[in-house]
C-alpha positions in Angstrom: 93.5 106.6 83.4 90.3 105.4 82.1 87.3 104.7 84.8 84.6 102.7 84.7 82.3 105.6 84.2 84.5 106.0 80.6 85.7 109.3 82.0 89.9 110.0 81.3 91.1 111.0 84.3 94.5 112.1 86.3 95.4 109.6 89.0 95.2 112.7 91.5 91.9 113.5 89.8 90.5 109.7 89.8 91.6 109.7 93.6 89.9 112.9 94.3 86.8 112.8 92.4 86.3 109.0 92.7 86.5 107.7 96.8 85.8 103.8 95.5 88.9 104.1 93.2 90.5 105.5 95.9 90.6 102.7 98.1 91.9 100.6 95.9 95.1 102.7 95.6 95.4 103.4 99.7 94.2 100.1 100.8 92.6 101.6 103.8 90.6 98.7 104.3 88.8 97.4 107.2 91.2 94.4 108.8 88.1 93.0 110.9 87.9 90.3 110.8 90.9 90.0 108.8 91.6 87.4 105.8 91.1 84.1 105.7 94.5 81.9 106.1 93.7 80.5 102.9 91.4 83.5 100.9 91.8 84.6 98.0 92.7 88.7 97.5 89.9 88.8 95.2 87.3 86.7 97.7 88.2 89.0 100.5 87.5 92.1 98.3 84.0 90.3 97.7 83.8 90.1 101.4 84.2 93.0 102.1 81.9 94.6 100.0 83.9 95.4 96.7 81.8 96.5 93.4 82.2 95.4 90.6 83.9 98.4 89.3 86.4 97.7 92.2 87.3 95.1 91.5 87.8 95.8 88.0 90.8 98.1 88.2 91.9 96.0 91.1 92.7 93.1 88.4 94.2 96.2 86.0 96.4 97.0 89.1 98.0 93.2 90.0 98.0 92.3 86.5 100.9 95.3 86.1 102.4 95.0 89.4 102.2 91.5 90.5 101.6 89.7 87.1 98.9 87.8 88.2 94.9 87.6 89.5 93.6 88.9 92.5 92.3 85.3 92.5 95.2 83.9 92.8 96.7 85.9 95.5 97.1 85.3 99.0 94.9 88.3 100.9 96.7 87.5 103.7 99.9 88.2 102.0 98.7 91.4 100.5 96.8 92.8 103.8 100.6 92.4 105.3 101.8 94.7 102.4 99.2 97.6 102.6 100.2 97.5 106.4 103.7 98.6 105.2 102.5 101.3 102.6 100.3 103.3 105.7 103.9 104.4 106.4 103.8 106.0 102.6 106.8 106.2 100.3 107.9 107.5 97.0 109.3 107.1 93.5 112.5 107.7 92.9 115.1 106.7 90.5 119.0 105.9 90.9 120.7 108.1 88.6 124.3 105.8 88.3 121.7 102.8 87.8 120.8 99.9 90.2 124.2 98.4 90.0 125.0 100.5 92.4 122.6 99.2 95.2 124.2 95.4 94.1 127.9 96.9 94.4 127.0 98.0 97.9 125.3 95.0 99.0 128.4 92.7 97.4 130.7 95.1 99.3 133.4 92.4 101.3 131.3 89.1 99.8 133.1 86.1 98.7 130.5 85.9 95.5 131.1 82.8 93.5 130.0 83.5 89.8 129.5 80.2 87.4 128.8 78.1 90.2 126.4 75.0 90.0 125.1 73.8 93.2 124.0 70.2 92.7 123.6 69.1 96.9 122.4 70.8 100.4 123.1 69.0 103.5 121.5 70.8 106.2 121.1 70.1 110.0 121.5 71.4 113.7 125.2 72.1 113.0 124.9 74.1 110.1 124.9 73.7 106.2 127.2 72.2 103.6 126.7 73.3 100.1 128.3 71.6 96.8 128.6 72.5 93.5 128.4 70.5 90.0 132.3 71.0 90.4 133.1 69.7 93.5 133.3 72.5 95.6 132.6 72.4 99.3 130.9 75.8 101.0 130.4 75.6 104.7 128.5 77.7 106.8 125.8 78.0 109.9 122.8 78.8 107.3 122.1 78.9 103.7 119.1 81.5 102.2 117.7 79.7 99.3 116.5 82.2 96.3 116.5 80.1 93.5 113.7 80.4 91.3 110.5 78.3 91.6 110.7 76.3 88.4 114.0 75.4 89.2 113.6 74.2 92.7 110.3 72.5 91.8 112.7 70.5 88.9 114.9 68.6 91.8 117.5 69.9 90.4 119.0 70.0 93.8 119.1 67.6 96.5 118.6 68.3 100.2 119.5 66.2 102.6 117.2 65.7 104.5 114.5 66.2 102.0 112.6 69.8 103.1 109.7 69.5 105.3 106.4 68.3 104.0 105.0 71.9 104.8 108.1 73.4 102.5 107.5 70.8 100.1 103.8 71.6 100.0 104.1 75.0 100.1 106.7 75.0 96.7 104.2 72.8 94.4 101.8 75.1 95.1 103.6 78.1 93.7 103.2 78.9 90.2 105.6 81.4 87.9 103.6 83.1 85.1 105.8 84.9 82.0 105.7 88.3 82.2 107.2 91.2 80.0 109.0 94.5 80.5 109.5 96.6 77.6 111.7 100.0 78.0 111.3 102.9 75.1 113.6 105.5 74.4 112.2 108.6 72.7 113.8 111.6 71.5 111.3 113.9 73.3 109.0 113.5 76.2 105.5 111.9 75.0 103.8 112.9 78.4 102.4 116.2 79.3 104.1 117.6 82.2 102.9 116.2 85.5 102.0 113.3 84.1 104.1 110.2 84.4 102.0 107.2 83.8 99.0 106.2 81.7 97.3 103.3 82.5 94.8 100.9 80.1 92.1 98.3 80.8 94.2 96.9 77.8 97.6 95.1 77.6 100.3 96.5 79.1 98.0 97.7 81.7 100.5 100.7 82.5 103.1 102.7 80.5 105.4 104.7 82.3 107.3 107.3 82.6 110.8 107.0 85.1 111.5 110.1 87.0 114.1 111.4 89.1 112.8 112.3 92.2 109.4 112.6 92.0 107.1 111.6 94.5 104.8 108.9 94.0 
């Protein structure tokens, strides 16, 4: 990857030679005092004495991962996250694909393909969920995971009406497009050990899937 410096470096060789890029690949940041309930990622950074420079490849870094500005991200949010990555982790890849994780998880589901759902009555006594067909789905709860824009469109009606807080909460969430693109080449492009190359530019990051190597 390219530094601020203009030196092209290895992401083990950035992280080694270069302790300010560093921390903004482990996150070991001090949590006191911790976020504002309402900062900004990129405020906090600022607060806690981020350069410049830091901040930099902190935009390069969301912009791939999250699709969006440190500015516009909850540091609260993302100071829960880096809790979870202390515990470390890795990259692998599923070699039958990621249907495989859905086949498990739908394993002895009644999934309903093709179904609208138009209306949510929800209480103490459970939920009642119907469709655009007339269907009736009962139950004690109902996880929503509909996308923003649709929920934000009314397209369906809760009885009662969610919460002002939930209500709040959703017309203050924004979906930005984003774009994936997957190349197929006849022979590897990379030099061996490296499996990414990230750019300042647009995409900020191409690369390379593995199977089984560690992150």
């Amino acid at each position: 990857m390219r530094l601020a410096d203009g030196s092209l470096r290895t992401m083990a060789e950035a992280r080694a030679l270069y302790p300010d890029f560093d921390m903004t690949r482990s996150w070991d940041l001090p949590l006191d005092p911790p976020p504002g309930a309402v900062e900004s990622l990129e405020s906090y950074l600022r607060r806690v004495g981020f350069s410049e420079a830091q901040l930099s490849y902190t935009r390069r870094s969301f912009a791939n991962a999250a699709c969006e500005s440190p500015a516009n991200l909850s540091a609260l949010t993302c100071a829960d996250e880096w809790v979870d990555y202390a515990a470390g982790g890795s990259d692998y890849r599923i070699l039958d694909g990621y249907i495989r994780i859905h086949e498990y998880l739908a394993a002895g589901l009644n999934i309903q393909f093709n179904t609208q759902v138009t209306r949510i009555d929800w209480g103490v006594g459970g939920v009642c969920v119907q469709s655009v067909d007339g269907a009736v789905f009962e139950g004690e709860s109902a996880v929503i995971t509909l996308p923003v824009g649709v929920l934000r469109h009314g397209g369906i009606v809760f009885n009662p009406a969610l919460p002002e807080a939930k209500q709040q909460a959703l017309n203050g969430l924004t979906m930005g497009p984003a774009m994936k693109l997957i190349f197929r080449f006849d022979e590897p492009v990379l030099p061996d050990g490296v499996g990414a190359l990230y750019s300042a530019a647009c995409p900020p990051m191409w690369w390379s899937p593995s199977f089984g190597r560690e992150s």
